[in-house]
C-alpha positions as CSV (number, residue, x, y, z in Angstrom):
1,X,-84.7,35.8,83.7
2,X,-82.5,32.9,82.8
3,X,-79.3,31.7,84.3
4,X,-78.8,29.5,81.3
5,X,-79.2,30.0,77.9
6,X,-80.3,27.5,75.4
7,X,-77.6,25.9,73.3
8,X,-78.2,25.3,69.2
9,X,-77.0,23.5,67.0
10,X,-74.9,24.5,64.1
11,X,-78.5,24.4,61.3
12,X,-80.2,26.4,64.0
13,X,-77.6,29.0,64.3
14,X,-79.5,32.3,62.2
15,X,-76.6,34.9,62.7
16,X,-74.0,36.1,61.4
17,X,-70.2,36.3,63.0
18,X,-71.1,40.7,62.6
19,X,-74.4,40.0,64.3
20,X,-73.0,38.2,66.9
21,X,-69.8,40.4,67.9
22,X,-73.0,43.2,67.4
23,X,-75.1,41.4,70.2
24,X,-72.2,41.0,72.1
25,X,-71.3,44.6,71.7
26,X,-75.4,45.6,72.8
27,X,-74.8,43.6,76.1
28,X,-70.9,44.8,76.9
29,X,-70.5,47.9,74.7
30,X,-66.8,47.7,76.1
31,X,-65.8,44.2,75.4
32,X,-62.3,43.6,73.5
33,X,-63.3,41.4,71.4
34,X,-62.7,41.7,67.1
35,X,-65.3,41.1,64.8
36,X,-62.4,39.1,63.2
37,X,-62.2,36.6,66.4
38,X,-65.7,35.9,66.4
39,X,-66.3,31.9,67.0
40,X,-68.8,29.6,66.4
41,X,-69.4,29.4,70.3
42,X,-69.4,33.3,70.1
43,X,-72.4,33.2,67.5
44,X,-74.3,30.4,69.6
45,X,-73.6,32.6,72.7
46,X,-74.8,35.5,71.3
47,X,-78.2,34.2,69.8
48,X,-78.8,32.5,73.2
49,X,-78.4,36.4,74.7
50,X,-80.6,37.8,72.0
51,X,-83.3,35.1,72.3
52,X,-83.3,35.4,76.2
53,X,-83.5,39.3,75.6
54,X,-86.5,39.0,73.6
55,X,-88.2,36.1,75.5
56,X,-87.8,38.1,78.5
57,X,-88.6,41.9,77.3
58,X,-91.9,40.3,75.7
59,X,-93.2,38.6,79.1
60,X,-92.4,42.1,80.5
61,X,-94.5,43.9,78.4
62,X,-97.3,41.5,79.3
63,X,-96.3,42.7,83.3
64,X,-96.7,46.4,81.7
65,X,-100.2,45.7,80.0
66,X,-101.8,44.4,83.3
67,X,-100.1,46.5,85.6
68,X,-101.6,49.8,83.6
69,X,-104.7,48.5,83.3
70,X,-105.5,46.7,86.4
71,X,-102.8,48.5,89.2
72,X,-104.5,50.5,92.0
73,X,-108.2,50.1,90.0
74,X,-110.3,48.5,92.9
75,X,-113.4,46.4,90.9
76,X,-116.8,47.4,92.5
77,X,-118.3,44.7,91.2
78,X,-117.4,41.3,89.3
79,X,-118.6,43.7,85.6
80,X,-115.9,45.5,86.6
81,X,-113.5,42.8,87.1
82,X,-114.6,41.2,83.6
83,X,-114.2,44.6,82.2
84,X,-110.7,44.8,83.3
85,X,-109.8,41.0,82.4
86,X,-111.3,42.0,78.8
87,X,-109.1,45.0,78.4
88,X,-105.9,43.1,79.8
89,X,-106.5,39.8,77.1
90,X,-107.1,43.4,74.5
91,X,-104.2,44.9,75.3
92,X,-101.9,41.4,75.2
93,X,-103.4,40.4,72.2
94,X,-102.3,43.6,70.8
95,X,-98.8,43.1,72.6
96,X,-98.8,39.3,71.2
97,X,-99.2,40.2,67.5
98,X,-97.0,43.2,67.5
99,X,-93.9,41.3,68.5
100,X,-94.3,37.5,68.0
101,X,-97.7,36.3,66.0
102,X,-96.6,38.0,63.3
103,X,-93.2,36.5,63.6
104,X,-91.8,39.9,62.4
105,X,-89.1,40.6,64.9
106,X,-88.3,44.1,63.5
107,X,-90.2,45.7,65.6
108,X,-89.6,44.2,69.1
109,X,-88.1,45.5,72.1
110,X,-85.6,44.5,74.5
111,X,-86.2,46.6,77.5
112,X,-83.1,48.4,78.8
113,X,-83.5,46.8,82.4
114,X,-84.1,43.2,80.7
115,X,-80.4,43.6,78.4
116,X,-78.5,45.1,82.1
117,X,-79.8,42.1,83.8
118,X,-78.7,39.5,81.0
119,X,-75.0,41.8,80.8
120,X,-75.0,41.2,85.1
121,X,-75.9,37.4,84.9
122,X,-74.0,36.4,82.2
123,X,-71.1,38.7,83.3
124,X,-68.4,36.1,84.6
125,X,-69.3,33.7,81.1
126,X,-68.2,37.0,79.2
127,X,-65.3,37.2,81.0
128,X,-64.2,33.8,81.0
129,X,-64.4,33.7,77.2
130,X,-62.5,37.1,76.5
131,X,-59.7,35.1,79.2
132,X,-59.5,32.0,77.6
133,X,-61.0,32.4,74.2
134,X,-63.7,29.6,75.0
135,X,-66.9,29.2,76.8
């Protein structure tokens, strides 16, 4: 997962100042900060999180689709192996047009392990901005 998150501009911004405090509510449920103090750098913050969350739960659920389907299966032959190959590209096609071909986000998933990890390394930014009301 990333370290950094991407930066847009303010066209590129698709969130609201309640959908951002929201996000940052998902990723710190017990962060002090108001709806009401919500920032520009708050809303680009947040939409960084959420896109990282998203980016990150949907390569996961590719690691998912090949580990069921290929984990502790030993291929007798190279059939087998093509078998498997076909099954996996099955299943992520599946996984690739439920979250993102369709471009209908309301039904991806952002793994509870994937939103910890983005809370853990983007901990001390949090922190920063609830001391000094910047980024």
């Amino acid at each position: 997962m990333a370290t950094t998150l991407r930066n847009f501009s303010h066209d590129e911004i698709l969130i609201t100042k309640n959908e951002a405090w929201s996000i940052l509510r998902f990723f710190w449920p017990n962060h002090r900060i108001q709806e009401a103090e919500i920032t520009y750098g708050d809303m680009n913050f947040a939409q960084g999180l959420l896109v990282e969350a998203i980016d990150a739960s949907y390569k996961m659920g590719f690691v998912e689709i090949i580990f069921n389907n290929a984990f502790l299966k030993v291929p007798g032959s190279f059939s087998d192996v093509k078998k498997m190959i076909k099954k996996i590209v099955k299943e992520s096609t599946k996984h690739w047009y439920k979250n993102i071909g369709k471009n209908k986000f309301d039904d991806a998933t952002i793994y509870i392990i994937v939103r910890d990890r983005i809370a853990l390394n983007f901990k001390s930014v949090m922190g920063i901005r609830m001391q000094t009301g910047s980024y």
